[in-house]
KEKE-3310 file (N, C-alpha, C; in steps of 0.2 Angstrom, whole numbers, plus 5000, padded with zeros to 4 digits):
npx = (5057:5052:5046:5030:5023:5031:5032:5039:5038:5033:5024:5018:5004:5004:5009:5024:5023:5035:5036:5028:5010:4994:4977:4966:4974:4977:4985:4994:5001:5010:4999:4990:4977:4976:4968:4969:4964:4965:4978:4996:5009:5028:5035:5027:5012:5001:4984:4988:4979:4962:4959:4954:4947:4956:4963:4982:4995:5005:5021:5039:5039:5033:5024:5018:5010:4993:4976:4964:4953:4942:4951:4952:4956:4971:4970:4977:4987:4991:4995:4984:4972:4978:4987:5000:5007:5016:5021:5012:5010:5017:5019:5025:5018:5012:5023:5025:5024:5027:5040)
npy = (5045:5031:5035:5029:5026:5030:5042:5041:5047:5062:5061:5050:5039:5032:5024:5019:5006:5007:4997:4983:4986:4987:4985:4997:5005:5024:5035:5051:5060:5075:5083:5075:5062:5045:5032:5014:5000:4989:4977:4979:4973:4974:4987:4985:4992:5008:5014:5032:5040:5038:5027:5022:5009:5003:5014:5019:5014:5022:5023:5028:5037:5034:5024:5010:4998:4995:4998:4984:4985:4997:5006:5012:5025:5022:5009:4992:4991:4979:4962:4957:4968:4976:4974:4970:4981:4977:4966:4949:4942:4945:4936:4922:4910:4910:4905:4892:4874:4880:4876)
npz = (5094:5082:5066:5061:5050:5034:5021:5004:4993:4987:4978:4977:4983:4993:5010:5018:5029:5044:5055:5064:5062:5071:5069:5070:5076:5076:5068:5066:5053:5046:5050:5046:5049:5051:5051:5052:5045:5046:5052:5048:5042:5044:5029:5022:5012:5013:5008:5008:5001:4994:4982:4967:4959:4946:4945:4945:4959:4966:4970:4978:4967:4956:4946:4953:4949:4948:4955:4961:4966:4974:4986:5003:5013:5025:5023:5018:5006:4995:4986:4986:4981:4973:4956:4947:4931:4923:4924:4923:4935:4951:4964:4971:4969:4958:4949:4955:4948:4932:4922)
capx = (5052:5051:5043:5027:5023:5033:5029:5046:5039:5028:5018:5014:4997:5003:5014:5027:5024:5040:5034:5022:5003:4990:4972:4962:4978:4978:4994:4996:5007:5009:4992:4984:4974:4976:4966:4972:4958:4968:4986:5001:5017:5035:5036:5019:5009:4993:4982:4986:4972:4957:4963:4949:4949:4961:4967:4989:4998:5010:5028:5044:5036:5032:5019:5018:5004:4985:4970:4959:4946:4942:4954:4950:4961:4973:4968:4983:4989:4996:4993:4976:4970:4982:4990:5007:5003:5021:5020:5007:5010:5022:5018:5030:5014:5011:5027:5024:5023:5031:5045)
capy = (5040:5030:5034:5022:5027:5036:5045:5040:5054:5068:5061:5044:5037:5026:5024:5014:5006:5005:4995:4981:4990:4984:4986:5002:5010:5030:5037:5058:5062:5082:5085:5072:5056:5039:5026:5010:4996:4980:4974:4980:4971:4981:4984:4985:4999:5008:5021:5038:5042:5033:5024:5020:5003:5006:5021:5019:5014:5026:5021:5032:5044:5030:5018:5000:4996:4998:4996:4979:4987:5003:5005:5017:5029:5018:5002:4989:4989:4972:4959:4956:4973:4977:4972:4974:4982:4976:4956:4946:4940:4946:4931:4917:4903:4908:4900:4885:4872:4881:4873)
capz = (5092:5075:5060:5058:5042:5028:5012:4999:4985:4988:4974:4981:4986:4998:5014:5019:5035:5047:5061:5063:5067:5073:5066:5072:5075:5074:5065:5062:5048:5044:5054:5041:5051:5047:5055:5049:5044:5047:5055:5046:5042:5041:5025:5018:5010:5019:5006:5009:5000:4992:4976:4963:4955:4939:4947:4947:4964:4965:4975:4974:4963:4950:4945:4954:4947:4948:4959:4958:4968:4976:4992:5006:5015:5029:5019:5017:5000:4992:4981:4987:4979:4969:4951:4944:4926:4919:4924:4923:4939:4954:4967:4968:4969:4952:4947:4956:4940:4926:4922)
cpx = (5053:5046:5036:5027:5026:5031:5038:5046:5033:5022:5014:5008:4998:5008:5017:5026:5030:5040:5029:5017:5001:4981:4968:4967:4977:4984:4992:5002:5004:5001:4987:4982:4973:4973:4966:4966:4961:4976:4992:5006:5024:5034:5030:5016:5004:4992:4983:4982:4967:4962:4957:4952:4950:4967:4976:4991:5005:5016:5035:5042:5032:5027:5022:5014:4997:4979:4966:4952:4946:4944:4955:4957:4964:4971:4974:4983:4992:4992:4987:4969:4975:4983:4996:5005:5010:5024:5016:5006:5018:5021:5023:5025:5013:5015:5027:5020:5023:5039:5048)
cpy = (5039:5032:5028:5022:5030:5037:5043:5044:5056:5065:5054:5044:5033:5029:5019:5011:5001:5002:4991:4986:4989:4989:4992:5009:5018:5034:5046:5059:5068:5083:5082:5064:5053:5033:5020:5002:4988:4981:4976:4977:4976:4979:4985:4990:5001:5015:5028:5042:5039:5032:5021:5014:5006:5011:5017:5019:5017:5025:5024:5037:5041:5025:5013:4997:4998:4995:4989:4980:4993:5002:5011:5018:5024:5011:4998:4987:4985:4968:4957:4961:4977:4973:4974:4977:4982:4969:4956:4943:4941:4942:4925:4912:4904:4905:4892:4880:4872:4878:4868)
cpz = (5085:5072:5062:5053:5039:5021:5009:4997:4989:4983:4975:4985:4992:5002:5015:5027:5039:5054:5060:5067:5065:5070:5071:5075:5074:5074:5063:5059:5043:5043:5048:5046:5049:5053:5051:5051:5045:5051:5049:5045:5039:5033:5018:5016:5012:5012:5009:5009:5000:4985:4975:4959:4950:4941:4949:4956:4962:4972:4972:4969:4958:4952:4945:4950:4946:4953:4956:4960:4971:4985:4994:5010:5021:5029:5017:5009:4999:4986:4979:4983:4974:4962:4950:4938:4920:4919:4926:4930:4945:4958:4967:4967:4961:4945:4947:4948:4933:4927:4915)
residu = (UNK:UNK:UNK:UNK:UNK:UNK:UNK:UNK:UNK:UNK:UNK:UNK:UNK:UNK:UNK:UNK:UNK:UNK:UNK:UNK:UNK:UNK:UNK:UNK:UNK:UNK:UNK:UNK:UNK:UNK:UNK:UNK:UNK:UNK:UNK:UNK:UNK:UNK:UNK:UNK:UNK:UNK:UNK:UNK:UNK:UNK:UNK:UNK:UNK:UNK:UNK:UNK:UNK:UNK:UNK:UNK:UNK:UNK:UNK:UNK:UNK:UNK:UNK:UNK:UNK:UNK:UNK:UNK:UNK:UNK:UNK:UNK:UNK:UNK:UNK:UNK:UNK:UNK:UNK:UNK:UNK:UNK:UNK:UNK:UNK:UNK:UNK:UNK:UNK:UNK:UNK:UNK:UNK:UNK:UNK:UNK:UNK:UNK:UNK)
# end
């Protein structure tokens, strides 16, 4: 059986998920439950834990960025609730028009 989700670092807040999944989903990883509050795409990050607005999203063992609102455990981390905290803008629409 595949992996859904994986841990990359030990010290990561987040997961990697390796499969599309589907909202209400229930995922066990090393006897910890995850019930998953939205649909998933490969690829995408789910809270391992809660994360406090401000509080660093941690990936590979390093800071991606930071919370923009307080995100609960098996909650879809991305740019919607996230920032980067090294460019002003990681989306490609906020290029559109510079030039």
């Amino acid at each position: 059986m595949t992996a859904k989700l994986v841990t990359l670092h030990a010290n990561d807040n987040v997961l990697i998920c390796c499969q599309q999944l589907e909202a209400s989903e229930q995922i066990s990883i090393n006897g910890q439950d995850y019930e998953l509050l939205e649909a998933i795409d490969l690829g995408h990050k789910v809270a391992k834990a809660s994360i406090n607005k401000g509080e660093q999203i941690i990936r590979y063992g390093v800071p991606i960025g930071s919370a923009t609102q307080n995100i609960n455990v098996g909650e879809h981390v991305h740019i919607h609730n996230m920032k980067s905290d090294y460019i002003p803008s990681h989306t490609r629409q906020s290029r559109v028009g510079e030039q």
